[in-house]
N, C-alpha and C positions, 0 to 999 in steps of 0.2 A: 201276719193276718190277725184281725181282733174280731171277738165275739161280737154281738150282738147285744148279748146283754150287757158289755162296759160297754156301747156306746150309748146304750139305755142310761146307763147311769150318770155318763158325762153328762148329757146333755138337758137329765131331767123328764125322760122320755117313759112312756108304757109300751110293751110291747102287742103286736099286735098280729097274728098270722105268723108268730114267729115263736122258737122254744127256746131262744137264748144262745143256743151253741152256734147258729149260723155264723158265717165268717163273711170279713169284708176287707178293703186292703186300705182302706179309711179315707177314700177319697172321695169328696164332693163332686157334682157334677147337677146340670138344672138344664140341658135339652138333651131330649129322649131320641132326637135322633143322631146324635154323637155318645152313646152310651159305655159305660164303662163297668164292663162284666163283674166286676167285684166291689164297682163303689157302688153309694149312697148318693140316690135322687131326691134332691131336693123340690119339692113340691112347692113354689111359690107363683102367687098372686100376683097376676099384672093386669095394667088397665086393660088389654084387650084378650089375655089369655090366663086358663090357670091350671098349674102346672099338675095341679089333683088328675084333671081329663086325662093326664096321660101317665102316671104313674105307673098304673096299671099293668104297664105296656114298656117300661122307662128302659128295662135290658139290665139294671142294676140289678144289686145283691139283696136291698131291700129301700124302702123310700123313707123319708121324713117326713111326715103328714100332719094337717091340721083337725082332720076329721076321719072317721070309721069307711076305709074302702075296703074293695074284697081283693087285696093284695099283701105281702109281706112289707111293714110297717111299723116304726115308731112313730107315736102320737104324743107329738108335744104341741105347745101352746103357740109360740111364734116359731116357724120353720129360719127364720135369717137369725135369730137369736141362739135357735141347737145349732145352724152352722156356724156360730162365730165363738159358743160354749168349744162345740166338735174341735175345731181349726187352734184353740187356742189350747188343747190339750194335746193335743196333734204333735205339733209345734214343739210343745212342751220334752216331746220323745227324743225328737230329732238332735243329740248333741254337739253334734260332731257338721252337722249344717252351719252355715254364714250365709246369714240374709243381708242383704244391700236394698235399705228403702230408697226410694228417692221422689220427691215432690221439689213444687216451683209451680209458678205460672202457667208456664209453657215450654215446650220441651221434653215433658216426663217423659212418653211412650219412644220416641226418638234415642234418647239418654238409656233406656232400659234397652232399647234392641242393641245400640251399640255395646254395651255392655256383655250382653250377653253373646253377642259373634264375638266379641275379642276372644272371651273365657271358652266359647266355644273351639275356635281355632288356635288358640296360640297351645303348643310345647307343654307347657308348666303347669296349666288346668286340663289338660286331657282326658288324665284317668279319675277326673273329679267332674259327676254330671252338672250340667249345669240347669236351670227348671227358669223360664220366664215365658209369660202367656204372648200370644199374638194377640195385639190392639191394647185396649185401654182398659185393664182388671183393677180398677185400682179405690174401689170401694167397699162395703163393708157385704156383699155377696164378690167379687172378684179378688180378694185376699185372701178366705177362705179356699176358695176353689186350687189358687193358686199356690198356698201353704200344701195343702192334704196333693198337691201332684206331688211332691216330691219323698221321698224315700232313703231309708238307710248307705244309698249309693252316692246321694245326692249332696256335692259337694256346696252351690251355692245356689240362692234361690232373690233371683232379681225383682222387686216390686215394687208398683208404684203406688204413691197413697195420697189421695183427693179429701178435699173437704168440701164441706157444702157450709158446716157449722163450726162455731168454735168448739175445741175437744174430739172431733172425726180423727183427725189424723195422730193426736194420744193415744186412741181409740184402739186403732192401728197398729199403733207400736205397740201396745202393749200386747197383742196376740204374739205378730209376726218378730218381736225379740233382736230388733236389727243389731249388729255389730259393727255396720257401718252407715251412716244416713248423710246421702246428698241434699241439698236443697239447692234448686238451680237458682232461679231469679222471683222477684216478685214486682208482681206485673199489677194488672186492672182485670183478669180474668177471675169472673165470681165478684165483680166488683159490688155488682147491685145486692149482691146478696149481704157480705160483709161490709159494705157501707164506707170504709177507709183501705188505704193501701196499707196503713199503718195495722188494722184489724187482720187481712191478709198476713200481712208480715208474722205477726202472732200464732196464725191458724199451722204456718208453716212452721216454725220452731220449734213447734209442736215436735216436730219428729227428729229435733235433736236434743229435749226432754228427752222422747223412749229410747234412743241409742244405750245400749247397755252398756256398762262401767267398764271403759277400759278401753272405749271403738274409739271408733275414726267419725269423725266430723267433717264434711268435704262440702267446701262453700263457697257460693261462687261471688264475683266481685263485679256482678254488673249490676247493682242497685246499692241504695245506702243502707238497709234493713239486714241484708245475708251475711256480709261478714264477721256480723256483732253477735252471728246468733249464738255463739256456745260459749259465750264472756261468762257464764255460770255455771260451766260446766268444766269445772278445772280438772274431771278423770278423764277427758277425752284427748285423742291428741288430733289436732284442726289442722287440714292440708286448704289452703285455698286457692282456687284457680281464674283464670281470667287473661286478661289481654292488656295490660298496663305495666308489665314489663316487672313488678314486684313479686308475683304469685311465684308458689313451690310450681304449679304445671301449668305452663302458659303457653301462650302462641305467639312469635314474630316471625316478621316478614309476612304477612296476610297478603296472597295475591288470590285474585276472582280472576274464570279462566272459564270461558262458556257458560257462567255463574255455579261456577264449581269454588270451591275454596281451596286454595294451595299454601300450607304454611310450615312453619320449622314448629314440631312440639318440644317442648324445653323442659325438662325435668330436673332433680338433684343430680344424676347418672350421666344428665349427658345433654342430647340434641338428636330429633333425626326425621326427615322429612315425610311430609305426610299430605295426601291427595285424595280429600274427601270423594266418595260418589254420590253423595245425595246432595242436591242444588241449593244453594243459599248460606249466605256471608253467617246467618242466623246460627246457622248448625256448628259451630266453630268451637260456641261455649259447650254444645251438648257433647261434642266431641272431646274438649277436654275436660268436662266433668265422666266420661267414659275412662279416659286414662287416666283421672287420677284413682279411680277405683281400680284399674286393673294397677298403677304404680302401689297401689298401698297394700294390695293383695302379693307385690312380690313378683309380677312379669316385668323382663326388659322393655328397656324402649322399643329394640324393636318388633318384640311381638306387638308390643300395643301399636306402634305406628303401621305395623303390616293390617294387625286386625280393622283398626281404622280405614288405613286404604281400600283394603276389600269388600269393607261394610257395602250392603246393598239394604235398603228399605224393607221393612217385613210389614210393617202392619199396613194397612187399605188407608188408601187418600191420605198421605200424608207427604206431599212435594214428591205424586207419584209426576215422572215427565214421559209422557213419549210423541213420536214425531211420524205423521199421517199425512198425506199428499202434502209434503214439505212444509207443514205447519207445527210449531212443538206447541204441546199442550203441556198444563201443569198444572194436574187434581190436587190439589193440597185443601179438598170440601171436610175433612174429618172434621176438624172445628175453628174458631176465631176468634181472638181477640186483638187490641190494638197492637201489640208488638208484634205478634207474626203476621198478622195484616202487614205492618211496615214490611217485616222480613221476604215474607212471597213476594210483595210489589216490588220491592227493590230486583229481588231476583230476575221476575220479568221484563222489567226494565231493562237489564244488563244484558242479560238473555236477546232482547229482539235489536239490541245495538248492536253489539256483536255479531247477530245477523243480517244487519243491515236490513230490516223488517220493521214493522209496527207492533205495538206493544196493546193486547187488551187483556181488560181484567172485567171479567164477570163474577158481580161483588154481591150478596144476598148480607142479610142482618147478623150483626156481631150481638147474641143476648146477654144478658145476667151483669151490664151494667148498670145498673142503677138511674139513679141521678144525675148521673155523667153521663147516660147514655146517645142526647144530640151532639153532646160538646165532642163526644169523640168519634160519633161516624164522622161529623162537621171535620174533623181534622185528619182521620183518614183520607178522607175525599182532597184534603188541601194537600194532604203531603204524595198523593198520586199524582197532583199537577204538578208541583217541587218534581218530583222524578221524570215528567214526561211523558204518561203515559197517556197515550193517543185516542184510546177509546174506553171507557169505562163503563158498565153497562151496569146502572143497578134496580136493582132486581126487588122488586117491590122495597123501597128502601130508598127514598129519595134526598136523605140526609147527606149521601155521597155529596151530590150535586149542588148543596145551599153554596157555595163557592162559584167563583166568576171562573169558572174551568172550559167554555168553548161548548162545542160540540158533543158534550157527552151524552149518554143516553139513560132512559129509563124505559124499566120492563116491568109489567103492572102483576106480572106469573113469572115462573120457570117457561111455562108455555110459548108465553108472548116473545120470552128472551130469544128465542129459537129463530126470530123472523130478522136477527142482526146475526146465523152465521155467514150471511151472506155475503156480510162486510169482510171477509177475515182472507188472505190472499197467501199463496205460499210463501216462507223467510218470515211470515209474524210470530210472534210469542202466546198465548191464549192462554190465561189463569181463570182458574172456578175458584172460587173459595166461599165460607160464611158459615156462623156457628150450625152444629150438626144437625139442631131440629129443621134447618132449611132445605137441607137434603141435595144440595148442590151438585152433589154426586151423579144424580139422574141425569143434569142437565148435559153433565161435562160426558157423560156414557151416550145424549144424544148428540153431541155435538162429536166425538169418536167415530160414531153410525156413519153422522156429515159428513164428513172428511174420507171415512171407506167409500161411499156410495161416488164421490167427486174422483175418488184415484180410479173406481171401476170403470167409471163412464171414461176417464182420459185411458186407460188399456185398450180401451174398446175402439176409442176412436182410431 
């Protein structure tokens, strides 16, 4: 437990309602209704809410605050600034912890869950906790948060780290002190933002800059930018992964199997077969960027190939599937850009042939490309006709459609899309997807509803 008053002093804080000797277990946390009896609530500013209203009330040990309330408080200047001061002293304590960052395109949150079931179930990580958030903590309040969970028990601590700007994910590393850093692929997601894939590429390398002297550098080999990234970093030692039949931890023999991925994982140790359960050829690389981190930490192949098989999906809409008066659905709305756009489509694709079904994809806007932003819905939409897919419904977003693709549709709302479940027959496939501010997720939650209310009425009948 630590005073009150060093956290005062880390962070640059006055104290406030408070004599100093209070005690805290030094954990961040920022909604008051998942409260944490011994941490520190973080009082932050959002467009629609602000977390001072509820301080008050937060269930914490004491708050972080920007102004004078009638609660126990430090009062510093920027509340996201004392938590990333807090998290980075934090951190500091912890020595006997191994953090694994990981960043890329696409993939991170996927790549972290798997990681962490492996080191959860396998033998050899057991009596070593292991600490990784559900969904996507992977900025500069979700690193904190994620750092200060974990504790002198706490063997390894899985995290992902986003950028938005160049220096974020430095940023980053330099709190969280990784010992090993993934970078999966570099894609076009955040393109508009960063402007080149080659400025991307940079933002990413970033995080094997912060790798500490001495780690692991694990890189993947499906683009031309990842594999070169630690050529300057001659104290690391670099495991590279992929599917080209050169890499330390690869994959051959790739079979799709109800759009499951079935392949052999091939390591320095050995061989031994493995039977994804979350859908899509896509997840293959995430998988063996999973095992090269549990290979470099020391598990056999097969714990990692058991941990892999058993993997089940943990965070929300992420190639969630399930199947409703004999129609599969497949939420994968968390967010978009052009390669997992490819990656779900294809899946769906596979998916409704193998059922002998129709294939639709209800497709909403991929944001934060730039400049590229027509040229690449425009070739989404082409490379949905390349796969076959029968009906495509986009959803305010007409860019799909600039291609001579048939019958396909547009939806001017979420709303309007609703009035095409009626196209959708049992043995089809049915994909939501589109970056996260579109909110897709509703649509695919009403179209769930659809599908109950159709199995009631055939019970009934």
């Amino acid at each position: 437990m630590i005073s009150a008053s060093t956290v005062a002093e880390i962070v640059g804080g006055v104290l406030h309602n408070l004599s100093g000797e209070e005690l805290t277990d030094g954990s961040l946390f920022f909604d008051s209704r998942a409260p944490r009896k011994n941490g520190i609530f973080l009082a932050l500013k959002g467009e629609r809410v602000d977390g001072h209203d509820f301080a008050p009330n937060s269930g914490g040990a004491f708050a972080l605050l920007e102004r004078n309330l009638d609660c126990p408080a430090i009062i510093v200047p920027d509340v996201m600034q004392a938590a990333a001061k807090w998290a980075t002293f934090y951190r500091s304590t912890l020595n006997e912890l191994t953090v694994i960052g990981i960043t890329g395109s696409q993939g991170k949150t996927t790549t972290k869950d798997m990681i962490a079931h492996i080191l959860k179930t396998s033998l050899s990580s057991r009596n070593r906790g292991t600490v990784a958030p559900i969904g996507s903590y992977n900025n500069d309040l979700g690193l904190p948060v994620t750092l200060t969970q974990c504790n002198e028990s706490t063997g390894f601590c899985v995290a992902e780290m986003g950028a938005r700007h160049l220096g974020d994910i430095y940023r980053l590393a330099q709190m969280a002190r990784p010992s090993i850093g993934v970078v999966l692929k570099v894609g076009t997601a955040h393109l508009g933002e960063f402007g080149s894939r080659e400025a991307i590429a940079r933002a990413k390398s970033e995080l094997v800059m912060g790798i500490q002297p001495g780690g692991v550098a694990i890189l993947g080999t499906y683009d031309e930018f990842t594999p070169k990234m630690a050529e300057s970093r001659s104290d690391l030692k670099v495991i590279r992964f992929g599917e080209s039949g050169v890499e330390e931890i690869r994959a051959t023999d790739v079979e799709m199997r109800s759009g499951f991925a079935h392949f052999e994982l091939v390591t320095p140790h050995g061989r031994e077969a493995v039977e994804l359960g979350i859908a899509g050829a896509h997840h293959v690389a995430n998988a063996l960027a999973a095992a090269a981190v549990a290979f470099t930490l020391g598990l056999s192949d097969n714990e990692i190939a058991t941990g892999l098989t058993t993997f089940k999906p943990e965070s929300k809409w992420r190639m969630e599937m399930s199947e409703i008066a004999g129609v599969m659905i497949i939420n994968d709305s968390y967010n978009a850009n052009p390669e997992s756009m490819a990656g779900a489509l294809r899946t769906t694709a596979l998916m409704a042939q193998e059922r002998g079904g129709r294939s639709f994809a209800f497709l909403g806007t991929m944001h934060e490309l730039g400049a590229q932003s027509d040229s690449l819905h425009r070739e989404v939409g082409d490379f949905a006709a390349q796969l076959g897919i029968d009906y495509l419904v986009a959803i305010d977003e007409k860019r799909y459609l600039e291609g001579d693709h048939g019958d396909w549709l547009a939806a001017e709302s979420r709303d309007s899309a609703k009035a095409f479940f009626s196209y959708v027959e049992p043995g089809d496939c049915v994909l939501f997807k589109a970056s996260r501010a579109e909110g897709l997720e509703l649509l695919a939650s009403d179209f769930i509803e659809y599908l109950k209310s159709i199995e009631s009425e055939r019970g009934l009948a």
